[in-house]
C-alpha positions as CSV (number, residue, x, y, z in Angstrom):
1,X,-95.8,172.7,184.1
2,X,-96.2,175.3,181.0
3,X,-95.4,174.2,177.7
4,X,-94.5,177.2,175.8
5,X,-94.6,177.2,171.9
6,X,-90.9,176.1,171.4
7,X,-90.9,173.3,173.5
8,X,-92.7,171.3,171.0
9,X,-89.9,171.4,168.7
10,X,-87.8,169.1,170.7
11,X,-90.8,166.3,171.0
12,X,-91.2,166.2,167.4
13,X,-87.9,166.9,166.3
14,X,-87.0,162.9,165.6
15,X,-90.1,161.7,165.3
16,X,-92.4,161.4,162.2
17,X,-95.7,160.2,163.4
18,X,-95.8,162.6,166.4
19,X,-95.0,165.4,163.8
20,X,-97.5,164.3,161.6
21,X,-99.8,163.8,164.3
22,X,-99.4,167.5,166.0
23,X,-100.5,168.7,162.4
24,X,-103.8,166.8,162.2
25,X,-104.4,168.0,165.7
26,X,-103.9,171.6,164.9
27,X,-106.3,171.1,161.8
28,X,-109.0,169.6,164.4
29,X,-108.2,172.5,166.6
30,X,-108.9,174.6,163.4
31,X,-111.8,173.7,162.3
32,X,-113.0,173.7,165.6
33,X,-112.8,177.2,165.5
34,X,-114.2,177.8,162.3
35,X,-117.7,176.2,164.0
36,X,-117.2,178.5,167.2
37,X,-116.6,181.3,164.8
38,X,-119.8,180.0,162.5
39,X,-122.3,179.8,165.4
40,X,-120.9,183.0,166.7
41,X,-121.6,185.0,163.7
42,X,-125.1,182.8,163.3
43,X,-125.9,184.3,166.6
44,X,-124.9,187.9,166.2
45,X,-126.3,188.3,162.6
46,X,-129.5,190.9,162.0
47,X,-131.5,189.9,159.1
48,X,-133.6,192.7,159.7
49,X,-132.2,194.7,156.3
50,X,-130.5,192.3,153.8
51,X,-130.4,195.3,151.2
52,X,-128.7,197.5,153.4
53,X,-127.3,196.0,156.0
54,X,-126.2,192.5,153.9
55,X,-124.5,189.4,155.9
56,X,-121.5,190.7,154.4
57,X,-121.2,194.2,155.6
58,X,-121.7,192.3,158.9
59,X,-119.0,189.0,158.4
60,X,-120.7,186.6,157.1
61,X,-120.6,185.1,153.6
62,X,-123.7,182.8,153.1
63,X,-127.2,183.8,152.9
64,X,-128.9,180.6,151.6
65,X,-130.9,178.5,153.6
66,X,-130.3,173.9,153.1
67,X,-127.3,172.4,154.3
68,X,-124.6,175.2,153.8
69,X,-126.6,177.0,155.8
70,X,-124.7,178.7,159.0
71,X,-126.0,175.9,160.9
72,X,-124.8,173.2,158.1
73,X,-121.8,174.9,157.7
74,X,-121.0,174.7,161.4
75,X,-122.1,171.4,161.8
76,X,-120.1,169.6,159.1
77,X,-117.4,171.8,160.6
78,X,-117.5,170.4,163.9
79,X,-117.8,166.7,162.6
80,X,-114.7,166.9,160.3
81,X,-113.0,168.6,163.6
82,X,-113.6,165.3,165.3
83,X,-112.6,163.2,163.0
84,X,-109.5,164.9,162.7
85,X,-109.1,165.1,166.1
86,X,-109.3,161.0,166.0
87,X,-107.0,160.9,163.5
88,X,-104.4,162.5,165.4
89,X,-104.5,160.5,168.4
90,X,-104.4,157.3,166.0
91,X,-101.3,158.4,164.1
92,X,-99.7,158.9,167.2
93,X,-100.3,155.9,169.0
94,X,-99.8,154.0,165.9
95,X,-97.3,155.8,163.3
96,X,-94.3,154.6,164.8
97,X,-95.3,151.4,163.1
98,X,-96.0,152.6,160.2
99,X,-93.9,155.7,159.2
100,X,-90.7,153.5,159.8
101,X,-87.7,152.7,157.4
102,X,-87.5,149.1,157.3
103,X,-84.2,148.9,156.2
104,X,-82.5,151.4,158.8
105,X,-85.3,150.1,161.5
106,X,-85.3,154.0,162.2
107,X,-88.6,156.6,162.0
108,X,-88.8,158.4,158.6
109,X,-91.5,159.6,156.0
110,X,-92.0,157.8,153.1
111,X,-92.4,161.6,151.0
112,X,-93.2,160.1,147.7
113,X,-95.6,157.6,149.0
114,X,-98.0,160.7,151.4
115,X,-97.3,162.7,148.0
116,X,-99.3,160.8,145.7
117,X,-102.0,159.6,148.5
118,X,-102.5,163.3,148.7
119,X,-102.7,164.0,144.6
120,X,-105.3,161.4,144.2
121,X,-107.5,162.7,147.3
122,X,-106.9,166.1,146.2
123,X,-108.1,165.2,142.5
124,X,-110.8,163.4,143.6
125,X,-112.2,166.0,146.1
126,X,-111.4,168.6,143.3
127,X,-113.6,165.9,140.6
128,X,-116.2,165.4,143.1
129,X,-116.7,169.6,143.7
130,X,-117.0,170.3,140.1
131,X,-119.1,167.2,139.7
132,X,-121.7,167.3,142.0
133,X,-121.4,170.2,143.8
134,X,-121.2,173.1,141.7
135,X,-123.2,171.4,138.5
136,X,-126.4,170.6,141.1
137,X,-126.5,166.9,140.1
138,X,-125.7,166.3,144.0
139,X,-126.1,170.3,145.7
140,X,-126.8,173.1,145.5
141,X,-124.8,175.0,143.1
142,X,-123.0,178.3,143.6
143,X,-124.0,181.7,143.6
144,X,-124.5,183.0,140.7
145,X,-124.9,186.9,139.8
146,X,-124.1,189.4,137.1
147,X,-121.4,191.5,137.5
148,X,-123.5,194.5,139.0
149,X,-124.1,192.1,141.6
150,X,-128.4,192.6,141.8
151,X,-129.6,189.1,140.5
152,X,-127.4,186.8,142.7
153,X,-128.8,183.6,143.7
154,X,-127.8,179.9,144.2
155,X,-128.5,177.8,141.3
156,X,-126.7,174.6,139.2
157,X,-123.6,175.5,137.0
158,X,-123.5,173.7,133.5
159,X,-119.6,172.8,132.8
160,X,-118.4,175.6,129.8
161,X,-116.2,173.3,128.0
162,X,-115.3,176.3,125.0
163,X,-113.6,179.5,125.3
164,X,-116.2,181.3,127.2
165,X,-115.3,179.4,130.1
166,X,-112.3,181.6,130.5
167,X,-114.9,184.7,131.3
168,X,-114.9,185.1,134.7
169,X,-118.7,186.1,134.7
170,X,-119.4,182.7,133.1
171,X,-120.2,180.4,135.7
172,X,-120.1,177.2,134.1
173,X,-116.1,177.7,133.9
174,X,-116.1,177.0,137.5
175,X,-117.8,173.6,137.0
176,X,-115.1,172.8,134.5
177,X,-112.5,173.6,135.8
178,X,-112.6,171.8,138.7
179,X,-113.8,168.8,136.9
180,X,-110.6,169.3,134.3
181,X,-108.0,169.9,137.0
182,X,-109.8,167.1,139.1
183,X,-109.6,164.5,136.2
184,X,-105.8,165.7,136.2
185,X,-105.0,165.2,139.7
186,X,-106.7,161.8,139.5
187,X,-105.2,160.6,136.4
188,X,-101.1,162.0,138.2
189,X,-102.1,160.3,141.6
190,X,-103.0,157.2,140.0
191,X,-99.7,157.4,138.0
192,X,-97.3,158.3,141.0
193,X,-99.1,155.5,142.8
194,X,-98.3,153.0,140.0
195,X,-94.8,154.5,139.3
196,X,-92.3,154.8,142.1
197,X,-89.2,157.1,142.0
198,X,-85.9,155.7,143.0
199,X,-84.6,156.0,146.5
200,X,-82.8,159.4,146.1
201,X,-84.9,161.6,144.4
202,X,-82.4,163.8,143.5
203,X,-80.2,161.3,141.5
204,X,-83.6,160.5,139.1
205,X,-83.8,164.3,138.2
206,X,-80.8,164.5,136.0
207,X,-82.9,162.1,133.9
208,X,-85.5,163.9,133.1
209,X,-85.7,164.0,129.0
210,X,-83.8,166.5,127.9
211,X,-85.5,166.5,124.3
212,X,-88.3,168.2,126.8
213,X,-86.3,170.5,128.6
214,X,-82.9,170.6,127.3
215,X,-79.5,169.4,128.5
216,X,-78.3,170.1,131.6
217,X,-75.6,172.5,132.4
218,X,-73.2,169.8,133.8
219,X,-73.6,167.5,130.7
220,X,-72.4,170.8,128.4
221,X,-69.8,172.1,131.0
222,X,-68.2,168.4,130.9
223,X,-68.2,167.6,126.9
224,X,-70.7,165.4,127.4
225,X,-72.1,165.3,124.3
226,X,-68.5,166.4,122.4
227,X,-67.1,163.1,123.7
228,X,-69.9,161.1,122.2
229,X,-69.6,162.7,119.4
230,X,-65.8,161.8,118.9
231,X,-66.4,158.8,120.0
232,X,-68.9,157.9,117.4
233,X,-66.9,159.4,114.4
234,X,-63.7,157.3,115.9
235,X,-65.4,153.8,116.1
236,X,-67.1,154.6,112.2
237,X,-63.6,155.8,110.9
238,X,-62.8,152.0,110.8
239,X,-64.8,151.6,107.6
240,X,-65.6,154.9,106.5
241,X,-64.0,158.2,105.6
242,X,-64.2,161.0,108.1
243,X,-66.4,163.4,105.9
244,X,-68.5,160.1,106.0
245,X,-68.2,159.5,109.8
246,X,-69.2,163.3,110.4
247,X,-71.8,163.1,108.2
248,X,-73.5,160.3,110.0
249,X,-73.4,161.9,113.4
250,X,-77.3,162.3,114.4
251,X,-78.5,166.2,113.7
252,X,-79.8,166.2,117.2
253,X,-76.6,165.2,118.9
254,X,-74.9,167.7,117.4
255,X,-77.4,170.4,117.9
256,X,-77.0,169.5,121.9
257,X,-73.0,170.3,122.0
258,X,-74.1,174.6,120.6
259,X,-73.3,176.8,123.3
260,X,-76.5,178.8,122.7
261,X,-78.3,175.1,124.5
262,X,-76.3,175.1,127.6
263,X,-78.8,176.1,130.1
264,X,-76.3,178.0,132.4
265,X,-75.2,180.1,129.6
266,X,-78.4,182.0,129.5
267,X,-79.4,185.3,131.9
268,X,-82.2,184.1,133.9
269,X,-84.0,187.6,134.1
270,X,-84.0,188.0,130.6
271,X,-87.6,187.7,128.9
272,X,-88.3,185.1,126.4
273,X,-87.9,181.7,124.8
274,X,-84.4,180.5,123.9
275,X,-85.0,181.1,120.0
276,X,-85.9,184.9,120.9
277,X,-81.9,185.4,122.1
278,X,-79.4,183.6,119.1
279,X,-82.5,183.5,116.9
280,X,-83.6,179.9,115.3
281,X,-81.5,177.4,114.1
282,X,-81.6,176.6,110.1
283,X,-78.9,173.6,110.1
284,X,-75.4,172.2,110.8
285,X,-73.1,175.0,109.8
286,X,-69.7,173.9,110.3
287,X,-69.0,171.5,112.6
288,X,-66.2,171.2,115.1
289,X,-63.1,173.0,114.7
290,X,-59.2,171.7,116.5
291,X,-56.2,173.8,116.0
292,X,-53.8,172.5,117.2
293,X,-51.9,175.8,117.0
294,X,-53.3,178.2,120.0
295,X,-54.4,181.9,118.5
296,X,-53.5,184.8,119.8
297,X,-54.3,188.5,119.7
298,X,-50.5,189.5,120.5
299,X,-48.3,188.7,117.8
300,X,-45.5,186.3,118.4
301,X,-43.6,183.4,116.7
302,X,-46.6,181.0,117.6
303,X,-49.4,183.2,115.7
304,X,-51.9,182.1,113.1
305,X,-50.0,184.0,110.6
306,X,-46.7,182.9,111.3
307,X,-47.5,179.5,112.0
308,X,-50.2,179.0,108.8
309,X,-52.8,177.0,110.1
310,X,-55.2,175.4,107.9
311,X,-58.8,174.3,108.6
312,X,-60.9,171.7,107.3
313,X,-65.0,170.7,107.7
314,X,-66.0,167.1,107.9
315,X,-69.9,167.1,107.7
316,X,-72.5,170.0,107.6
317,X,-72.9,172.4,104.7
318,X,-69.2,173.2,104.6
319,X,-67.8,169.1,104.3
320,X,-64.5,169.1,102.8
321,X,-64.1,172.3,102.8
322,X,-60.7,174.1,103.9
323,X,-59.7,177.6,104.6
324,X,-56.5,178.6,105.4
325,X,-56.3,182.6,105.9
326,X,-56.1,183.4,109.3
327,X,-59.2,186.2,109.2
328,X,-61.3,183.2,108.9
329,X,-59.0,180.3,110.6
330,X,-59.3,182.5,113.9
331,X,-63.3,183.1,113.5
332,X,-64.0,179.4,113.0
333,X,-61.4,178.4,115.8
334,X,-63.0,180.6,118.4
335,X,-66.5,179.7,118.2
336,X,-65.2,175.7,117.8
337,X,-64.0,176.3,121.5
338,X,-67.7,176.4,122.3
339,X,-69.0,173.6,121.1
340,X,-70.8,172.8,117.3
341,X,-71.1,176.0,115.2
342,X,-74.9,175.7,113.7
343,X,-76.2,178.8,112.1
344,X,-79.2,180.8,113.2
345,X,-82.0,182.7,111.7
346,X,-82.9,185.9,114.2
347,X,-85.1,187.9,111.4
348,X,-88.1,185.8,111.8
349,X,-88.6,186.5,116.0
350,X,-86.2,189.8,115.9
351,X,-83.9,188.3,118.2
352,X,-81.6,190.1,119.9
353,X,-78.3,187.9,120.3
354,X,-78.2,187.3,123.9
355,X,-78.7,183.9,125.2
356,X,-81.9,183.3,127.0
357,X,-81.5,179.7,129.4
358,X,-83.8,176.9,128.8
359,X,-87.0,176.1,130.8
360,X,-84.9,173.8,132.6
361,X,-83.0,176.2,134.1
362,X,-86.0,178.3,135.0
363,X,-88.0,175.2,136.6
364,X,-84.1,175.3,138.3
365,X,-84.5,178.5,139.4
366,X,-87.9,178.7,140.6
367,X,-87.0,175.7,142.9
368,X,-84.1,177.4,144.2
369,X,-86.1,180.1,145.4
370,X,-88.0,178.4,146.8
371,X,-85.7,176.0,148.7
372,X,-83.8,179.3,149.7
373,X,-87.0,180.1,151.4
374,X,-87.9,176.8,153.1
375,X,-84.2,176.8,154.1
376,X,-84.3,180.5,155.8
377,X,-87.6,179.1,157.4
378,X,-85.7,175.7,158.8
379,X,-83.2,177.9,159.8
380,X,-85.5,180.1,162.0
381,X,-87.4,176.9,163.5
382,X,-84.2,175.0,163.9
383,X,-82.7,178.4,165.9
384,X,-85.8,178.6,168.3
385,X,-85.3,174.9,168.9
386,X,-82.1,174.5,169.6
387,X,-81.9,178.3,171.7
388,X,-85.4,177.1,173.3
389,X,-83.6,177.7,176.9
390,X,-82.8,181.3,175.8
391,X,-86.4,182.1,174.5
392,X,-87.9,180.1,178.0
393,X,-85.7,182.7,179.7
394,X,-83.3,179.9,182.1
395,X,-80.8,181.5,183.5
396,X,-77.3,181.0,181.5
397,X,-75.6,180.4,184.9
398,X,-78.0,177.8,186.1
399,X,-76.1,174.6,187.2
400,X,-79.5,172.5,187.4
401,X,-80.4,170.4,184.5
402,X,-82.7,171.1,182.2
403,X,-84.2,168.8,180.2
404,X,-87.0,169.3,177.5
405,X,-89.5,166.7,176.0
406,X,-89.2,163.7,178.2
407,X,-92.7,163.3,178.4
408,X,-93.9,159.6,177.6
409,X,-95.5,158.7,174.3
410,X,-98.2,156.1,174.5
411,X,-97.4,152.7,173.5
412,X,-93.7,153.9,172.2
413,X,-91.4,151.5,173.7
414,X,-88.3,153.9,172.9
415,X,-90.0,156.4,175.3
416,X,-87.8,156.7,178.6
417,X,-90.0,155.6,181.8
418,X,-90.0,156.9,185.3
419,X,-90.9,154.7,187.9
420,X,-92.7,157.0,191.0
C-alpha cells in the first residue's frame, strides 16, 4: 500500500494532535538529516589547504575544534532528532486529550494558548544565546573577524549596549541584541500567559486604543463619534447654552469626527505619516455645520441664494459667530458634510494635501496581504486534498469505492475498527 503525499491531507484534515504531531515528526526527520548531512561533509572534507582550499569553498561552515565541532554539531543534531521524534509519537497517542474543546467536546487548537508557550520559549532560547553563548560566560563565542576577513577566530562577544552596536563589524551588537529581543520575548510571553484574549479574537481587535492607532474606519463611516458628540451637547443643553455645551465637548473627541482621521480615507501606497498629507492640526476651527437647506451647483428655487441660509458656530475659534453670504455658507456646509472642520498647518512638514491613512490601516493592510496569501495557499492544499483521487490517478469511471485515511490511530477510540 503506497501513501502518496496527498493522502496525508485527509488523516489530518480533522484532527489537531495528529496534525501537530506529523509536524514534530517532520522536524525529527529534519534534523535527522542535518546529522547525515554533517557526518557526510565531516567525512569528505580535506584539511589539507585551509588557505586555499577553506571548508567553505568545500560546504562546510565550521572550522573550530570543542563541541560545535562537526562531530558536536552532528551529535546534538541527532539527539534533538530523537527527542523530536518522541515527541511526536506522544502528541499523537495523547493530544486528543489534550488539544480538545471542552465545551463543544470536539478536537481544536487552543491558538492563543501554543502562541504564547512559543513566545516565552522563543525569548528564552533567544536570552539564553545572547547570554551565554555568544558572550563566552557559558561557550564559545562567535567568530569574529575584520571585514577583510584575515583575523577570523572564535572568541567571547561583550554586549555593545551604545550606538556602535548598530555596526555590523561590531560584534558585541550580536550579543545584545539577542539578549534585548530575548528580554522582550520573555517579558510578551509572560504577559500573553497571564492575559488571555477573549474567545473570538477577532471581536477584541476593534478595541485596540485608538489614541495609539487611530479610529477605525467603521466607527467614522457610521457617525460614531458625531453621535456622541450630539449626544453630549443635547444632555448639557439642559442647563447650559449651546455655545457653552459645544464648548465643553472634549478637544480629542472632536478631533476624532475630521475626515483627514478616518483611516480608509487615506491612499495606502502613498509615503508618509498622516500629518505629511493635510499637514498638522493647530486647533478647533469651526465646528459642525447643518443646513437644513441642501446646496446646489444648478441654480433653482431651492439654492443658497434664493433660499438665504444663515450659519452659526457654537464652540471653536469661530463661537457665536454667523455668516450668511452664500460664498462662505456653501464652503463651511461642504466640509461640515465630513465631519468637524479643524484647521491645519502644512508649512512646517511641506505637506502636500492628500490624505495619507493611519498606521492602523497599514498594520490592516499588511495583514491582508498576508492573509491573501495564506488563503491562496489553503486554497492550493485544500484543492490537492479534496481532488487527491485525480492527482492518485483513479479512474473517473471506477465503480469501486475508494476510501482514503481509514487507517487506525492508537488509543483513539473515534478510530473506525476492523475485525480480520
Amino acid at each position: 500500500m503506497g501513501l502518496p503525499w496527498y493522502h496525508v491531507h485527509t488523516a489530518v484534515l480533522n484532527d489537531p494532535s495528529r496534525l501537530l504531531s506529523v509536524h514534530t515528526m517532520h522536524i525529527a526527520l529534519v534534523t535527522g538529516w542535518a546529522n547525515s548531512m554533517a557526518l557526510y561533509e565531516l567525512a569528505v572534507f580535506d584539511p589539507s589547504n585551509p588557505i586555499l582550499d577553506p571548508m567553505w569553498r568545500q560546504g562546510g561552515t565550521i572550522t573550530n575544534p570543542g563541541i560545535w565541532s562537526y562531530e558536536g554539531v552532528a551529535g546534538v543534531h541527532i539527539v534533538f532528532s530523537g527527542l523530536y521524534f518522541l515527541a511526536a509519537f506522544s502528541i499523537g497517542c495523547m493530544g486528543s486529550q489534550k488539544f480538545c474543546d471542552e465545551r463543544a467536546r470536539k478536537p481544536s487548537l487552543d491558538l492563543p494558548k501554543i502562541f504564547r508557550i512559543h513566545l516565552f520559549l522563543s525569548g528564552v532560547a533567544c536570552f539564553g544565546f545572547g547570554t551565554f553563548h555568544v558572550t563566552g560566560l557559558y561557550g564559545p563565542g562567535i567568530g569574529v573577524s575584520d571585514s577583510y576577513g584575515l583575523t577570523g577566530k572564535v572568541q567571547p562577544a561583550s554586549p555593545a549596549w551604545d550606538v556602535e552596536g548598530f555596526d555590523p563589524f561590531v560584534s558585541g551588537g550580536i550579543a545584545s541584541h539577542h539578549i534585548a529581543t530575548g528580554t522582550l520575548g520573555i517579558l510578551a510571553g509572560l504577559f500573553h500567559l497571564s492575559v488571555h484574549p477573549p474567545q473570538r479574537l477577532y471581536k477584541g481587535l476593534p478595541t485596540t486604543p485608538i489614541e495609539l492607532f487611530g479610529p477605525t474606519h467603521y466607527q467614522s463611516d457610521q457617525g460614531y463619534f458625531q453621535q456622541e458628540i450630539y449626544r453630549r451637547v443635547c444632555w448639557t443643553t439642559e442647563n447650559q447654552s449651546l455655545s457653552e455645551a459645544w464648548s465643553r465637548i472634549p478637544e480629542k473627541l472632536a478631533f476624532y469626527d475630521y475626515i483627514g482621521n478616518n483611516s480608509a480615507k487615506g491612499g495606502l501606497f502613498r509615503a508618509g505619516s498622516m500629518d505629511n498629507g493635510d499637514g498638522i492640526a493647530v486647533g478647533d476651527g469651526d465646528g459642525i455645520v447643518r443646513a437644513d437647506v441642501p446646496f446646489r451647483r444648478a441654480e433653482s428655487k431651492y439654492s443658497v441664494e434664493q433660499v438665504g441660509v444663515t450659519i452659526e458656530f457654537y464652540g471653536g475659534e469661530l463661537n457665536e459667530v454667523n455668516y450668511n453670504d452664500p460664498a462662505t455658507v456653501k464652503k463651511y456646509a461642504r466640509r461640515a458634510q465630513l465631519g468637524e472642520i479643524f484647521e491645519l498647518h502644512r508649512a512646517t512638514l511641506k505637506s502636500d494635501g492628500a490624505f495619507r491613512s493611519s498606521p492602523r490601516g497599514w498594520f490592516t493592510f499588511g495583514h491582508a496581504s498576508f492573509a491573501l496569501l495564506f488563503f491562496f495557499r489553503h486554497i492550493w492544499h485544500g484543492a490537492r486534498t479534496l481532488f487527491r483521487d485525480v492527482f492518485a490517478g483513479i479512474d473517473p469511471d471506477l465503480d469501486a469505492q475508494v476510501e482514503f485515511g481509514a487507517f487506525q490511530k492508537f488509543r483513539d477510540p473515534t478510530t473506525r475498527r476492523q475485525v480480520v
